[in-house]
Structure formats: structure tokens, C-alpha cells
Z-matrix of the N, CA and C atoms (Angstrom, degrees):
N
C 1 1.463
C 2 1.536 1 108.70
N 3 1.411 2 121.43 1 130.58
C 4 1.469 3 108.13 2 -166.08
C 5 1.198 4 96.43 3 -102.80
N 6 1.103 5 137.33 4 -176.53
C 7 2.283 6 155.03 5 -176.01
C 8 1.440 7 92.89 6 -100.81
N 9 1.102 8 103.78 7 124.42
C 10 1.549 9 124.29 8 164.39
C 11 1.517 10 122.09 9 -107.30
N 12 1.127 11 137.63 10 79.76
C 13 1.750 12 133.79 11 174.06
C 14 1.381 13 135.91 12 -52.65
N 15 1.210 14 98.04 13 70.58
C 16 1.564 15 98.88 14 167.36
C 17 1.437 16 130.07 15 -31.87
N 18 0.902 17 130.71 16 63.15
C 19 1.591 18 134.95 17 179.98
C 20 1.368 19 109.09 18 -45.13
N 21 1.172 20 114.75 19 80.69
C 22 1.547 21 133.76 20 150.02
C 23 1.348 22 112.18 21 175.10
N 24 1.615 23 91.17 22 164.17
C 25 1.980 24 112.62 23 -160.33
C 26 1.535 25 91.25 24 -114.99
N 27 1.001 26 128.93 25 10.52
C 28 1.550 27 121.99 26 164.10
C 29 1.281 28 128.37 27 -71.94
N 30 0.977 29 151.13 28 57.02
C 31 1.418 30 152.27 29 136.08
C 32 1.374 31 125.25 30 58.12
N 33 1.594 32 98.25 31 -57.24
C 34 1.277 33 95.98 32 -170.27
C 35 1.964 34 92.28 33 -104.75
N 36 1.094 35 131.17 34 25.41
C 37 1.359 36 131.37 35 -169.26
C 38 1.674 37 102.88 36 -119.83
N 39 1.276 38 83.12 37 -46.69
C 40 1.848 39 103.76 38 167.21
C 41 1.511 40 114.98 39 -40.17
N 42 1.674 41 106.38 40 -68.68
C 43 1.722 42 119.65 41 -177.78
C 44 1.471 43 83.82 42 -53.20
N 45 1.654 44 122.71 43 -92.55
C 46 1.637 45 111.10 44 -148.68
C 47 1.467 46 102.36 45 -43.61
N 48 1.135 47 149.38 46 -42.65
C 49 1.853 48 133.19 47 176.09
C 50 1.504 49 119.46 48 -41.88
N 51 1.728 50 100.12 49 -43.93
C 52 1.639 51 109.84 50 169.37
C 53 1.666 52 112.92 51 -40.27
N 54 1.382 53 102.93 52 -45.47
C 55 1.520 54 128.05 53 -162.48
C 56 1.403 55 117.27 54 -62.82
N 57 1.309 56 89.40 55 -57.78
C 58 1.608 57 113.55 56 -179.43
C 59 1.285 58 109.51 57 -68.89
N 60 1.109 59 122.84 58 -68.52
C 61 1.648 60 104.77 59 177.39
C 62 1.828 61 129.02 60 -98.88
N 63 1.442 62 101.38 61 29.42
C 64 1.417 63 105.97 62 160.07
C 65 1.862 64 120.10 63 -48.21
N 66 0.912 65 110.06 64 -23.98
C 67 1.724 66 114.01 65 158.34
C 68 1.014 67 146.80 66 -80.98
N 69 1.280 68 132.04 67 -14.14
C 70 1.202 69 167.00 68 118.62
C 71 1.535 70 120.99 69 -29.13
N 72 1.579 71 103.31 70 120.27
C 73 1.625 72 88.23 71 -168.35
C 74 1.679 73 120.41 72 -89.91
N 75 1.139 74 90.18 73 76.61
C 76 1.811 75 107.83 74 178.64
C 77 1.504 76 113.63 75 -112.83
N 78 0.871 77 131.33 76 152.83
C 79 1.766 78 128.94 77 142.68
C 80 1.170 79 119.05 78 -107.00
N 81 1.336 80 110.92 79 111.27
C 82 1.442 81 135.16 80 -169.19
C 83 2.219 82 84.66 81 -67.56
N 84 2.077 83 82.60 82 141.33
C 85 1.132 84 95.05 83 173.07
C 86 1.472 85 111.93 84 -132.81
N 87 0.968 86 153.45 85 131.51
C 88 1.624 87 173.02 86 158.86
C 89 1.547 88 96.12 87 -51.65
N 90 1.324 89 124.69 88 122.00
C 91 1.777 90 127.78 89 162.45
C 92 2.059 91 98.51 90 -54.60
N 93 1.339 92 132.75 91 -54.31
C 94 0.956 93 96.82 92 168.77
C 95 1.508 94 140.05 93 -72.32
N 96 1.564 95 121.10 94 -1.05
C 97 1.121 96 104.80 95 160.91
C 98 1.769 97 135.86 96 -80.09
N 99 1.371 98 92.14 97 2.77
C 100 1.618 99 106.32 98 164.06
C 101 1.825 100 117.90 99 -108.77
N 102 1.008 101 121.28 100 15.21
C 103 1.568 102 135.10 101 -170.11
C 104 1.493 103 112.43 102 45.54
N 105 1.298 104 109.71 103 51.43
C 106 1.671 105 130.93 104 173.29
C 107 1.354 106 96.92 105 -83.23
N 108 1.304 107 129.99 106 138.28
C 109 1.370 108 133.09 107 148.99
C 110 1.720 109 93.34 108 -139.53
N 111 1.483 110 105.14 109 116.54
C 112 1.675 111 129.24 110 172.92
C 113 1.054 112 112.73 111 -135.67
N 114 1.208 113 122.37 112 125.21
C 115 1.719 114 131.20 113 154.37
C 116 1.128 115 108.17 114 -99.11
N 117 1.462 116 115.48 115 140.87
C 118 1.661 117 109.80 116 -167.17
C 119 1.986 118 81.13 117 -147.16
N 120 1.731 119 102.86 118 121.49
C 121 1.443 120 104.93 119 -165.76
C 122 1.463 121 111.37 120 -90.73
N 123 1.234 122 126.86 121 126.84
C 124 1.295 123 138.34 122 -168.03
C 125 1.771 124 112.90 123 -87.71
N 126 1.382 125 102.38 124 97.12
C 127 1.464 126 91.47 125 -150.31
C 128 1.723 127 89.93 126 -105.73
N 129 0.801 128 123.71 127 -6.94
C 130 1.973 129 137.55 128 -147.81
C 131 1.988 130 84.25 129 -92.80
N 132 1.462 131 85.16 130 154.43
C 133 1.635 132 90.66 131 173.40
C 134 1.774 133 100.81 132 -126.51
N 135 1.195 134 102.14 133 34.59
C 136 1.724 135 125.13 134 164.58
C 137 1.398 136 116.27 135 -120.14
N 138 1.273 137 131.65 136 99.60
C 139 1.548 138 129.44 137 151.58
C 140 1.188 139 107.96 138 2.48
N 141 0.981 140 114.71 139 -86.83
C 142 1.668 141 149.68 140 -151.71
C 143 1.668 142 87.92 141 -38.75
N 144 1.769 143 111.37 142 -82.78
C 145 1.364 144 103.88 143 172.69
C 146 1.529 145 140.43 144 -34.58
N 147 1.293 146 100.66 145 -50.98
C 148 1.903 147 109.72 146 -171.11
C 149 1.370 148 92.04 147 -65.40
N 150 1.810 149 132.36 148 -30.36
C 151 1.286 150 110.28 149 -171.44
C 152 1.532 151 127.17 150 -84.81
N 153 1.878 152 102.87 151 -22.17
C 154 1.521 153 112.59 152 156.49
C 155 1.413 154 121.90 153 -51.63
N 156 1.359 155 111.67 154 -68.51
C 157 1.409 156 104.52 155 176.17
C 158 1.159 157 118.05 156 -42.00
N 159 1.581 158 150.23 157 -49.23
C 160 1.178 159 156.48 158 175.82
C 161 1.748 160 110.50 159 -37.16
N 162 1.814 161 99.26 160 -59.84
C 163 1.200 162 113.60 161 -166.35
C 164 2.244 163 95.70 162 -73.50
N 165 1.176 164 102.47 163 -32.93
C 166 1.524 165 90.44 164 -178.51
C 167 1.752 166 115.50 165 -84.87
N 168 1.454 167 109.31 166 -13.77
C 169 1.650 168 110.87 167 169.15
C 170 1.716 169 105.31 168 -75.73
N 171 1.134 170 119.55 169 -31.43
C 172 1.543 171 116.72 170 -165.01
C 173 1.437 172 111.42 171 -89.63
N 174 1.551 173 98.58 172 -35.34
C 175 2.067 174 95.75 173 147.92
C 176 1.183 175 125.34 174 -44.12
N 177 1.332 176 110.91 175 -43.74
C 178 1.364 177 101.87 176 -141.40
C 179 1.656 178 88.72 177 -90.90
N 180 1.132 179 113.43 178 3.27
C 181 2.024 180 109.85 179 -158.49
C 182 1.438 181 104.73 180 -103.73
N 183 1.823 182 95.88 181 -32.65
C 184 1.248 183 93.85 182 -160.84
C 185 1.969 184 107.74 183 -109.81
N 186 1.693 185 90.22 184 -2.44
C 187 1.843 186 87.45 185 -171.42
C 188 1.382 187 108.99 186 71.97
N 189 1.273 188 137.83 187 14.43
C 190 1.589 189 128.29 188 -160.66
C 191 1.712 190 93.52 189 -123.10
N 192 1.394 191 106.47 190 172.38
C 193 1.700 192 101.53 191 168.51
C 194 1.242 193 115.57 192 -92.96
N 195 1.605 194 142.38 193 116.40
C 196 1.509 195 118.72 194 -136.20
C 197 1.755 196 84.12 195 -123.22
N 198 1.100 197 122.44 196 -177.82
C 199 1.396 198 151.14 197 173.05
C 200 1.428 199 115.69 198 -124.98
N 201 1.035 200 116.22 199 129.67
C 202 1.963 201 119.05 200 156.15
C 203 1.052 202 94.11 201 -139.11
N 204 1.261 203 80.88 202 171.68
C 205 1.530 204 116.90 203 -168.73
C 206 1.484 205 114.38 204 -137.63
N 207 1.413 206 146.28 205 162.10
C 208 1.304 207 157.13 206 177.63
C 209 1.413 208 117.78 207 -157.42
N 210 1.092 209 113.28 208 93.43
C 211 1.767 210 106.72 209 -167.86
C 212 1.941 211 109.05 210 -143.70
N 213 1.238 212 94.65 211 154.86
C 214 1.731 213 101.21 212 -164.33
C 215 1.914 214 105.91 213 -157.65
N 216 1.348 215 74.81 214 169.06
C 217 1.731 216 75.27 215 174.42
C 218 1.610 217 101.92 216 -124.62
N 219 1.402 218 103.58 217 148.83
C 220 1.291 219 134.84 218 -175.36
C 221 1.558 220 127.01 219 -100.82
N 222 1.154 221 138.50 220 112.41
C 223 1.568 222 120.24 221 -153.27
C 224 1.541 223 90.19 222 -136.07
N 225 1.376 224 123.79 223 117.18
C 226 1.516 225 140.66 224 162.35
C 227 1.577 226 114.17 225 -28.08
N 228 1.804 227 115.51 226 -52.75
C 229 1.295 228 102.85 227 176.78
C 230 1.790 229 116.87 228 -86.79
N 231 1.339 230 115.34 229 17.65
C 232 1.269 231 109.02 230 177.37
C 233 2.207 232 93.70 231 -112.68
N 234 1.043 233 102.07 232 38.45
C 235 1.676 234 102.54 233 177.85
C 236 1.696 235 102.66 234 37.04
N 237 1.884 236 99.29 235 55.80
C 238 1.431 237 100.55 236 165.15
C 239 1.278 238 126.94 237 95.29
N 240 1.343 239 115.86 238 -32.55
C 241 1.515 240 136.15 239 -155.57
C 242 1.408 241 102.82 240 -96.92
N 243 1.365 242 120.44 241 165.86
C 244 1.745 243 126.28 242 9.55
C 245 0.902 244 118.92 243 -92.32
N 246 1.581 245 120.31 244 -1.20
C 247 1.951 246 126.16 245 163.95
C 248 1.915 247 106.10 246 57.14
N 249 1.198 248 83.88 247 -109.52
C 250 2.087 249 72.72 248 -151.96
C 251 1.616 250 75.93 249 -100.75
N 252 1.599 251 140.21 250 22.91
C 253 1.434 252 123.09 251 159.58
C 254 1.729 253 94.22 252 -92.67
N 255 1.320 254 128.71 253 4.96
C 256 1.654 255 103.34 254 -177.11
C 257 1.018 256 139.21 255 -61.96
N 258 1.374 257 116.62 256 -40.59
C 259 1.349 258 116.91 257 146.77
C 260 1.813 259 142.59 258 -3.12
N 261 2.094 260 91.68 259 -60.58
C 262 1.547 261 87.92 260 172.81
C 263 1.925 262 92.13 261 -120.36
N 264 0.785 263 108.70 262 56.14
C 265 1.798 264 115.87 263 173.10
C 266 1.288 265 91.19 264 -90.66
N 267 1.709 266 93.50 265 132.47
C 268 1.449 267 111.41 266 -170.98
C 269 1.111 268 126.64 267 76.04
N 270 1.253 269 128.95 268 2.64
C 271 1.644 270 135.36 269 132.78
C 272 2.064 271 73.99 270 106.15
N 273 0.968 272 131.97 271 39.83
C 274 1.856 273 114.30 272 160.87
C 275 1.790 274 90.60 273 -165.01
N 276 1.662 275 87.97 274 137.77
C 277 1.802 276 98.67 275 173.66
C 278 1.675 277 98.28 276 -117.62
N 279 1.131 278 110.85 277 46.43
C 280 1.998 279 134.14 278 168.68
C 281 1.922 280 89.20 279 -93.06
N 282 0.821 281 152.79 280 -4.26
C 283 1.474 282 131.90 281 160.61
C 284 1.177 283 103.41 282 120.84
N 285 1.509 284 129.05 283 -36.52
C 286 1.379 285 133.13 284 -173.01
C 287 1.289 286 134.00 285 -57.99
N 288 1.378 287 112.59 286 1.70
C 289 1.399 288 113.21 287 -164.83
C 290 1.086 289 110.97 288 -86.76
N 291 1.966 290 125.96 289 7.98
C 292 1.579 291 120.46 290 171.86
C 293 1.709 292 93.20 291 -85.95
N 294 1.377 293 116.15 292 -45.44
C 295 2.006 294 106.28 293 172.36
C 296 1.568 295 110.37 294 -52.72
N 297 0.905 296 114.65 295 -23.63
C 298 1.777 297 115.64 296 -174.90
C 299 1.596 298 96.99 297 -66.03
N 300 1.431 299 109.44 298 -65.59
C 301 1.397 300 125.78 299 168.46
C 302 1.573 301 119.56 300 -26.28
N 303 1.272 302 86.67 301 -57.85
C 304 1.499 303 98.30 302 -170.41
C 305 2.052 304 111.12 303 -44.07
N 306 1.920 305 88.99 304 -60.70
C 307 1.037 306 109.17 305 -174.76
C 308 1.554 307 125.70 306 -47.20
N 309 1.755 308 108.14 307 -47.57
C 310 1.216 309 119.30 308 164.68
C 311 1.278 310 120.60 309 -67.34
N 312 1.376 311 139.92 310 24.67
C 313 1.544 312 142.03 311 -167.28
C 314 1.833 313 88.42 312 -138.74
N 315 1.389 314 119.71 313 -14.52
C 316 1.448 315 107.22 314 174.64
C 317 1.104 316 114.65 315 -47.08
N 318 1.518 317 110.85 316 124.39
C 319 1.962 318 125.29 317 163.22
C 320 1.609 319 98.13 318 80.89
N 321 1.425 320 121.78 319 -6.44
C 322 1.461 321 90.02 320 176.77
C 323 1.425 322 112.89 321 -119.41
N 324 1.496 323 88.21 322 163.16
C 325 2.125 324 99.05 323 -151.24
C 326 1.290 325 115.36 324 -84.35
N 327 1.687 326 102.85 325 -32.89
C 328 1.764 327 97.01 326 -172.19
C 329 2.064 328 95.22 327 -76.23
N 330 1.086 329 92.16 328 125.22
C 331 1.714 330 104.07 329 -175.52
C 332 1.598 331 106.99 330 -109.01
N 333 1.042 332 127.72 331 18.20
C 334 1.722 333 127.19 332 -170.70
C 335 1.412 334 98.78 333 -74.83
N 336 1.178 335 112.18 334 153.27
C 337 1.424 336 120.80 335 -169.12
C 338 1.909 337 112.71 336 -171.61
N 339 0.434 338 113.76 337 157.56
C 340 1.840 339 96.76 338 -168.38
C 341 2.307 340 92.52 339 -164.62
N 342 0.981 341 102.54 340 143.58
C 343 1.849 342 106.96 341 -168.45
C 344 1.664 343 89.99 342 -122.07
N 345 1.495 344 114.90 343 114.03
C 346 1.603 345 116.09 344 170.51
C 347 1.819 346 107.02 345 -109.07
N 348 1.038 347 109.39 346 163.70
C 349 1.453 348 122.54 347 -175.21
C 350 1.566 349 101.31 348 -151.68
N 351 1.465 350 96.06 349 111.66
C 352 1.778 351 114.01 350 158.17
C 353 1.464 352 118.46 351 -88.20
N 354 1.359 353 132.07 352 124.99
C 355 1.293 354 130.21 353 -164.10
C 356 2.200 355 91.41 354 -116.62
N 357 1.202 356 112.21 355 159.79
C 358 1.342 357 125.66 356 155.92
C 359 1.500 358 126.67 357 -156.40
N 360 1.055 359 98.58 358 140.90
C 361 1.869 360 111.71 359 -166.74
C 362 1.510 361 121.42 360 -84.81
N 363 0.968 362 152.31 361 52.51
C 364 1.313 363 133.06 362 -145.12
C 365 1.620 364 103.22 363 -91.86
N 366 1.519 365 123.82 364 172.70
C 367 1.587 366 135.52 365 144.89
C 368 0.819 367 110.54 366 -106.84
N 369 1.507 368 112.27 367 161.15
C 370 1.785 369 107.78 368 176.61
C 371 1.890 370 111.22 369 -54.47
N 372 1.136 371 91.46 370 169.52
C 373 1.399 372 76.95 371 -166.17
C 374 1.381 373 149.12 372 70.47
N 375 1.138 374 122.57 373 5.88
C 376 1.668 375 130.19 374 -155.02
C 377 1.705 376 90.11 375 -90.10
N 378 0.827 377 121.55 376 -165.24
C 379 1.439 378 127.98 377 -149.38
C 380 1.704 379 95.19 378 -151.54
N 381 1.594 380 149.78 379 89.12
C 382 1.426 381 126.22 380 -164.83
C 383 0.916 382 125.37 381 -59.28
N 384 1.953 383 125.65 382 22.72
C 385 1.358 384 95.61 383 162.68
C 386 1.651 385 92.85 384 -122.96
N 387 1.253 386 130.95 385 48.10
C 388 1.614 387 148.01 386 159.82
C 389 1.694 388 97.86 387 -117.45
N 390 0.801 389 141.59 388 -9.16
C 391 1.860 390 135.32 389 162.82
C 392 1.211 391 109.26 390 -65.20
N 393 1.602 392 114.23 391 105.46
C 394 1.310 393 105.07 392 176.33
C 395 1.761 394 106.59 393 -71.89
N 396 1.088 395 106.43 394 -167.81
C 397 1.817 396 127.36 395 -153.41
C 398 1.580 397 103.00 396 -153.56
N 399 1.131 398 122.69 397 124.15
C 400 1.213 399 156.63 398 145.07
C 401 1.447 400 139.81 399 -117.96
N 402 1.856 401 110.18 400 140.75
C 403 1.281 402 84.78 401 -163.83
C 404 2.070 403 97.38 402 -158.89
N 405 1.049 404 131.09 403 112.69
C 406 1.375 405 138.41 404 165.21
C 407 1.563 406 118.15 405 -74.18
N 408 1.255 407 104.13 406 143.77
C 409 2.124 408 116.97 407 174.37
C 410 1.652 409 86.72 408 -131.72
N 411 1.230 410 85.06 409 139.20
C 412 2.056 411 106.38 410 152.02
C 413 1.633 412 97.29 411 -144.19
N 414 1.171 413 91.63 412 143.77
C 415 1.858 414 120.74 413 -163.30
C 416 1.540 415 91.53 414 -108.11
N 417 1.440 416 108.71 415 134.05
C 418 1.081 417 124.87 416 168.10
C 419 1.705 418 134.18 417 -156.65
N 420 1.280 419 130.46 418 -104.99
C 421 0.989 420 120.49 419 159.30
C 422 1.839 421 116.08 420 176.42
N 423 1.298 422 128.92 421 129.60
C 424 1.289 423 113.27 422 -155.18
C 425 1.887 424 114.88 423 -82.91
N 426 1.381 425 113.42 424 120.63
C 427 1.355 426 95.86 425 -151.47
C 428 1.679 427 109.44 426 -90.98
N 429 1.271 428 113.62 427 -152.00
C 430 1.550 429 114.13 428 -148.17
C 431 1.889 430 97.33 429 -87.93
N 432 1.478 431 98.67 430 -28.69
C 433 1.511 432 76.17 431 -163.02
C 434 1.711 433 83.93 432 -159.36
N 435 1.744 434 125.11 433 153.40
C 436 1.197 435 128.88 434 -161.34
C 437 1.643 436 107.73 435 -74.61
N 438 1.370 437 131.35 436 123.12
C 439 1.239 438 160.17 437 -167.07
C 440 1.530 439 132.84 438 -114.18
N 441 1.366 440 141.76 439 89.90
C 442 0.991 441 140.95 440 -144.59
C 443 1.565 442 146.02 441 46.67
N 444 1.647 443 120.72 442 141.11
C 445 0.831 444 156.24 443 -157.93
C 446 1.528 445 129.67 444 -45.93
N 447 1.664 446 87.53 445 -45.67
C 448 1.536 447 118.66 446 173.29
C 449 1.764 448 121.02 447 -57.56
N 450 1.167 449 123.64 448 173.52
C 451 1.856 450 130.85 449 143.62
C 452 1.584 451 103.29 450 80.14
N 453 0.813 452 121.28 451 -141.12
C 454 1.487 453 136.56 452 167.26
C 455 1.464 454 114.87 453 175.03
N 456 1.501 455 116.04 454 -178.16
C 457 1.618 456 116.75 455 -168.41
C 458 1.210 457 112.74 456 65.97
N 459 1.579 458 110.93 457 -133.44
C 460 1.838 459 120.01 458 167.02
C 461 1.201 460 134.34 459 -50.03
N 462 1.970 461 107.18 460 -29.39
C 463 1.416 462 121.53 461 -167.62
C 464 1.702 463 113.77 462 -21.23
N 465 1.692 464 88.50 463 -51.78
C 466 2.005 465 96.70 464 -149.37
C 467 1.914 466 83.92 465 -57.81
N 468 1.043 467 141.21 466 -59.76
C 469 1.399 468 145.50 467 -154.03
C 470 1.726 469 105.59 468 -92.23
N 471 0.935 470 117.32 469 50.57
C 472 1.775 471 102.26 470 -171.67
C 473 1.754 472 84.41 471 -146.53
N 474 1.103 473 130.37 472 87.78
C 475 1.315 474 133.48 473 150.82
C 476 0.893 475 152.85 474 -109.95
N 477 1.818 476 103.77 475 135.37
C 478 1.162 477 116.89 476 -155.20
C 479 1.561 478 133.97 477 -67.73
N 480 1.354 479 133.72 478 -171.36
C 481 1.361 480 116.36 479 -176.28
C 482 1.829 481 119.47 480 -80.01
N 483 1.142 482 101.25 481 4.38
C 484 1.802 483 130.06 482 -170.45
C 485 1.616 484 82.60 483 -91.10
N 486 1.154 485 117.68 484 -18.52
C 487 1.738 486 93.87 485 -171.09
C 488 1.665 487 113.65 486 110.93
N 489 1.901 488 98.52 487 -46.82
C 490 1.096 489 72.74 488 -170.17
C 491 1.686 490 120.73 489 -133.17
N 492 1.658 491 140.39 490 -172.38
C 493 1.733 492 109.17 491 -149.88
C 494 1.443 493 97.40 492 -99.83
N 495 1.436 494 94.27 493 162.18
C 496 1.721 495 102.20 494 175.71
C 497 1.581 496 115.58 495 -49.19
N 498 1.383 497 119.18 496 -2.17
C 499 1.770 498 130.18 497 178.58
C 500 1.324 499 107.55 498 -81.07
N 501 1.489 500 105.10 499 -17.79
C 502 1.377 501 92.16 500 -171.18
C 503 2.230 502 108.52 501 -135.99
N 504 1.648 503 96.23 502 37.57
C 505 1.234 504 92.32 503 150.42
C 506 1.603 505 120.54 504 -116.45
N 507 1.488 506 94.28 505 164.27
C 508 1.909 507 80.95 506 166.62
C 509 1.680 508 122.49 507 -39.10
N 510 1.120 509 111.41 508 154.66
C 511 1.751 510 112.24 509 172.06
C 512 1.849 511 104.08 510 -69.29
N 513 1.091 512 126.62 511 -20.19
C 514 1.361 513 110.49 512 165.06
C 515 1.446 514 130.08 513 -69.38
N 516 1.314 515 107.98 514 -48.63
C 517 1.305 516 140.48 515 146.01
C 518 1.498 517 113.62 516 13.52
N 519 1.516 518 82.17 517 -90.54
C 520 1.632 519 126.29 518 -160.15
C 521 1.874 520 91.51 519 -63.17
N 522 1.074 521 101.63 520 -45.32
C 523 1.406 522 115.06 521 -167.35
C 524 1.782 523 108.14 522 -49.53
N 525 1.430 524 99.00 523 -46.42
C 526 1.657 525 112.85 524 178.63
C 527 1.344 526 115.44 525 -70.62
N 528 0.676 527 123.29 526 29.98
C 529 1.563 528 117.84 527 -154.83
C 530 1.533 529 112.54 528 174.05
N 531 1.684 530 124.61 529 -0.71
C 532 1.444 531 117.59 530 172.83
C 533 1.739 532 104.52 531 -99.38
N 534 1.338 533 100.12 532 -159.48
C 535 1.491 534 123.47 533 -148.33
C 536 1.621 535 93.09 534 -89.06
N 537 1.689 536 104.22 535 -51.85
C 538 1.639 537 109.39 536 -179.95
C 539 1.465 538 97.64 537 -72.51
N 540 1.030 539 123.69 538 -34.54
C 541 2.117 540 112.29 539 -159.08
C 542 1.471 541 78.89 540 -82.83
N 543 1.045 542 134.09 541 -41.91
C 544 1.641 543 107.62 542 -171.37
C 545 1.993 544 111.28 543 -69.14
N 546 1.060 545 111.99 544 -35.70
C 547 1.349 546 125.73 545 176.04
C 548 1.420 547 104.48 546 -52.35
N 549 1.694 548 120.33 547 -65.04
C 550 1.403 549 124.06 548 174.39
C 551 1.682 550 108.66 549 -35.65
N 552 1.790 551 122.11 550 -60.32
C 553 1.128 552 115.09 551 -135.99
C 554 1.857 553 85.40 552 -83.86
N 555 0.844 554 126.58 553 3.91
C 556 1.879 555 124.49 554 -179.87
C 557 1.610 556 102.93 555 -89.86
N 558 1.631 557 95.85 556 -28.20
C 559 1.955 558 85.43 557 -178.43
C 560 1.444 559 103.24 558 -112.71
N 561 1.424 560 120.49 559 24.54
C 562 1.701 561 123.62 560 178.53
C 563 1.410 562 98.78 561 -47.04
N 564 1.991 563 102.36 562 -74.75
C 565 1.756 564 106.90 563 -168.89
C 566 1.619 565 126.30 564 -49.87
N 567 1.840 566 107.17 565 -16.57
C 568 1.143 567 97.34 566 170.21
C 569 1.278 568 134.09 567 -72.94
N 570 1.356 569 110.76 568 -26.35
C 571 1.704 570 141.84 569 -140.07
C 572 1.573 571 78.89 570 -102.63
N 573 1.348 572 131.10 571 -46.45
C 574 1.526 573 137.68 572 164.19
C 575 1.742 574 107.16 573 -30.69
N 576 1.399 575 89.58 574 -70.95
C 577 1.627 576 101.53 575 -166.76
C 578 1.355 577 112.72 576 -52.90
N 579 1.590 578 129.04 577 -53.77
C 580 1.149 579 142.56 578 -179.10
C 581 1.407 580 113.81 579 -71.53
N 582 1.127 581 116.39 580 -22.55
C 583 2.113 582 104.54 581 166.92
C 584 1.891 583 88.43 582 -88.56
N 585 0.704 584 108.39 583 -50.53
C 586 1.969 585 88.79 584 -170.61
C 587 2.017 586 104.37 585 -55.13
N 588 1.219 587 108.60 586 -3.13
C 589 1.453 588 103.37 587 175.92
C 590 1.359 589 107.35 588 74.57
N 591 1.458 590 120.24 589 41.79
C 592 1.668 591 117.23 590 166.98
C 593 1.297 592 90.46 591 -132.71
């Protein structure tokens, strides 16, 4: 079974990765459980990019086969945005930026909103334009007011066409049916190929 590095210190991004590829014959690894500390600056206003670089800095640091990720939510009445700026949307990366959201969606009706996730694989060594790219959307809509318990980030406000937000399904659930579990299950066969060492 080979070590896989999840390149990120997020917590609650970390567990769903645990989640997602518990089937997969990898062992998911945490940068602090190898005494990695990397910031790798996401300067691109493309997923796709901020998550290569990530996945090709955490190769290269850690020697391991690493994963990133780059993912955001997208809202129709904000002309699309804040995409792969969500993170620091609204000028603070303190958690708040689904109340920020909230606030800026007061009184208005078109509510479409849809959460994408670009994933990339690298080995040490990979070259960024040999990182493959993967990437899941679920369409939804940002709702009126924050709603379940579950997820983190957008979860509590990101609802789905069931009515109701990814905060408030089971964590398996959510998993079948989100932005990252759909992203994971497109790069499963790769993530296959590359721990068996082909």
C-alpha cells in the first residue's frame, strides 16, 4: 500500500479525504503527520492551476505521491464568483465567509449556486504539465439562512436540489453526491494505477 499526501491542514477537508479514499489502496497521509509545514500560494484564478502547484510543491517536499485540491463555490448572482478566490472572499480566511455570503445574497432571488473541486495527483518529480487533473460540480443553490450540523466551509448554506444543504446530510451521504466525492471518484482509476506503481 503506498502513502498518499493530502496536501492540506484543514481539518475538516482532511476527515472527508480520509472518507473518500478509504477504498483505495493508499494510506492517506496528513503534512503534519510527516513534520511538513508548506504554504504553497494560490495565485491562479483557475482551480485546475492552484491545485497543480500544490500537488507538485508537496511532491517535491515530501517525496510522497501527494493530492491537492482547489475548490470553491460559484454563485450566478455574484457573475459566477468567488470560484477558486473562496477561500479568502471577503477579505478573512477565519471561516466566515459562508455569513459574508449569506449577507450578500440578502433579498435577492436568483439563488443558483453550484460548488466545483479540481483535484491533481503529482509524484515527486512530475513535471506540471504530466499532473493529471480532475475535477467534480454539484449544482445547487445558496439558501436563506445557515442549516445543519454537518461539513464545513459553505456546507451549512449550499442547498441542494432535495431541499436540503450538504450540512445537513450524513457524512456518507454528502460524500456521494458532493463536489470533492465526485472529483475523487473521476481520479479513483488513476490513484489505482499509481499506488500499484504503473
Amino acid at each position: 500500500m503506498r502513502d498518499l499526501l493530502v496536501a492540506t491542514n484543514n481539518a475538516g477537508k482532511l476527515a472527508e479525504f480520509r472518507r473518500l479514499l478509504s477504498g483505495l489502496p493508499v494510506r492517506v497521509v496528513a503534512p503534519k503527520e510527516i513534520g511538513l509545514e508548506l504554504m504553497v500560494p494560490e495565485p491562479h484564478l483557475a482551480y485546475a492551476e492552484n491545485a497543480r502547484d500544490k500537488a507538485v510543491a508537496f511532491a517535491g517536499s515530501s517525496g510522497l505521491l501527494s493530492l491537492a485540491d482547489d475548490s470553491g463555490i460559484e454563485v450566478a448572482a455574484l457573475d459566477w464568483g468567488p470560484g477558486a478566490r473562496s477561500a479568502r472572499w471577503g477579505g478573512t480566511t477565519s471561516g466566515d465567509n459562508a455569513n459574508i455570503l449569506l449577507e450578500r445574497m440578502a433579498g435577492i432571488a436568483d439563488r443558483r449556486a453550484r460548488m466545483v473541486c479540481w483535484l491533481a495527483l503529482a509524484d515527486p518529480g512530475s513535471a506540471p504539465s504530466e499532473v493529471p487533473l480532475f475535477t467534480g460540480t454539484v449544482e445547487g443553490a445558496i439558501a436563506t439562512e445557515r442549516r445543519g450540523g454537518g461539513g464545513f466551509g459553505y456546507d451549512p448554506i449550499f442547498e441542494l436540489p432535495s431541499g436540503l444543504t450538504t450540512a445537513e446530510l450524513p457524512p456518507e451521504e454528502k460524500d456521494g453526491l458532493s463536489h470533492r466525492g465526485r472529483a475523487v471518484a473521476a481520479a479513483a482509476d488513476t490513484i489505482r494505477a499509481l499506488a500499484a506503481g504503473s
